[in-house]
C-alpha positions, 0 to 999 in steps of 0.5 A: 401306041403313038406319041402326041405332038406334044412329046414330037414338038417337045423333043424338037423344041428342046433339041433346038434349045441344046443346039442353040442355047449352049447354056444361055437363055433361048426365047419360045419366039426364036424356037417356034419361028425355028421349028414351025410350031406354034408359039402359044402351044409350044409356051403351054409345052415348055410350062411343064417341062419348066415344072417338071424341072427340065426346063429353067426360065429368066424374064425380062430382055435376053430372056428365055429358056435353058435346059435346068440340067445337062443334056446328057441327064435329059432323056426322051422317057422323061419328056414323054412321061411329063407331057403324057404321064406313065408310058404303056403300049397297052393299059394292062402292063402294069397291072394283072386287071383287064377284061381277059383276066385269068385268059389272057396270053399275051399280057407278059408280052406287052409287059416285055415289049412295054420295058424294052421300049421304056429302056430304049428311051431312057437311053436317048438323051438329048446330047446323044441326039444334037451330037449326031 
């Protein structure tokens, strides 16, 4: 298993946010230039965090983007999942289907390891993270 660039960039671009916004509007310009990501991609990133209700938006001059909720209630499992859906470590964990059906031995397994990671991230925020 292994997090797209679009969760990678995401949680970089938002810790960004929380440490320099401090609840005022950042611009994607002053974050991308920040964090070397592309502007164009780190806009399409921020549209669905925006949709998803992490992220709020203001136009115009002094515009840009602030967290739409504290950075103590925003955790990494919620990034993930809004940029790549669901979490799995394997396509069978949340459901008794699979090639091996009846065979498999190692289904709980991956269903164990899937919770305990999904936990894990749900218990890193980004204010846990910018206070480090």
């Amino acid at each position: 298993m292994k997090l797209s660039a679009q969760s990678r960039y995401a949680i970089r671009a938002l810790i960004d946010l929380s440490v320099n916004g401090e609840g005022n509007p950042v611009s994607i310009k002053e974050i991308a230039a920040r964090q070397k990501i592309s502007e164009r991609y780190l806009e399409n990133i921020f549209n669905k965090l925006k949709r998803s209700g992490i992220l709020e938006s203001t136009q115009g001059k002094g515009g840009g983007f602030v967290l739409a909720k504290n950075s103590g209630s925003v955790n990494l499992l919620e990034i993930i999942e809004t940029l790549e859906g669901s979490f799995k470590i394997a396509e069978c964990v949340d459901t008794h289907e699979c090639s091996a059906s009846g065979e498999c031995f190692t289904h709980e397994l991956w269903r164990n390891l899937n919770s305990k990671v999904k936990d894990s991230f749900e218990k890193i925020t980004l204010k846990s993270i910018c206070s480090k």
